[in-house]
C-alpha angles and dihedrals in degrees: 000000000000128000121219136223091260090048096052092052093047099048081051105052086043091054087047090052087042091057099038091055086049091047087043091050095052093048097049083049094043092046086038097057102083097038126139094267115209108195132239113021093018106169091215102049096053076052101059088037087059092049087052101054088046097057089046088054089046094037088049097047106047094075094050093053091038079063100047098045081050095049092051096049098053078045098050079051097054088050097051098048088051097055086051090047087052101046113094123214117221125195094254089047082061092047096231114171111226113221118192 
């Protein structure tokens, strides 16, 4: 399977918006921690509750994916090697030339 230029920049730019929404989610915890509480129904704390749950998704997420694109790669590699082991070389594939 081969990626081409417009899939590389997009899965890019989607990895640099992916890690600027996560950035942007621990400082508004970290600057959000010391905050006037007050009380129930506090703004800033359903925000930082919010950042928090979306760390955790992403948090949670990132090893599984980390395994399946692993899991198809060595089996992207299997296959290859297969097909390799399958394909028989003839002489003219070889290109041998036959003298008499």
């Amino acid at each position: 399977m081969m990626i081409n230029r417009k899939q590389r920049i997009f899965a890019f730019i989607a990895a640099m918006v992916l890690g600027i929404v996560i950035l942007g989610a621990l400082t508004f915890i970290s600057l959000g921690a010391e905050h006037e509480c007050n009380g129930a129904g506090c703004h800033v704390c359903e925000m930082i509750k919010q950042c928090k749950k979306l760390v955790a998704m992403v948090g949670g997420a990132a090893p599984g994916c980390l395994i399946f694109i692993a899991a198809l790669r060595i089996l992207k590699d299997i296959l290859q090697d297969i097909a390799t082991s399958i394909r028989s070389d003839t002489l003219i594939s070889m290109k041998v030339e036959l003298l008499d």
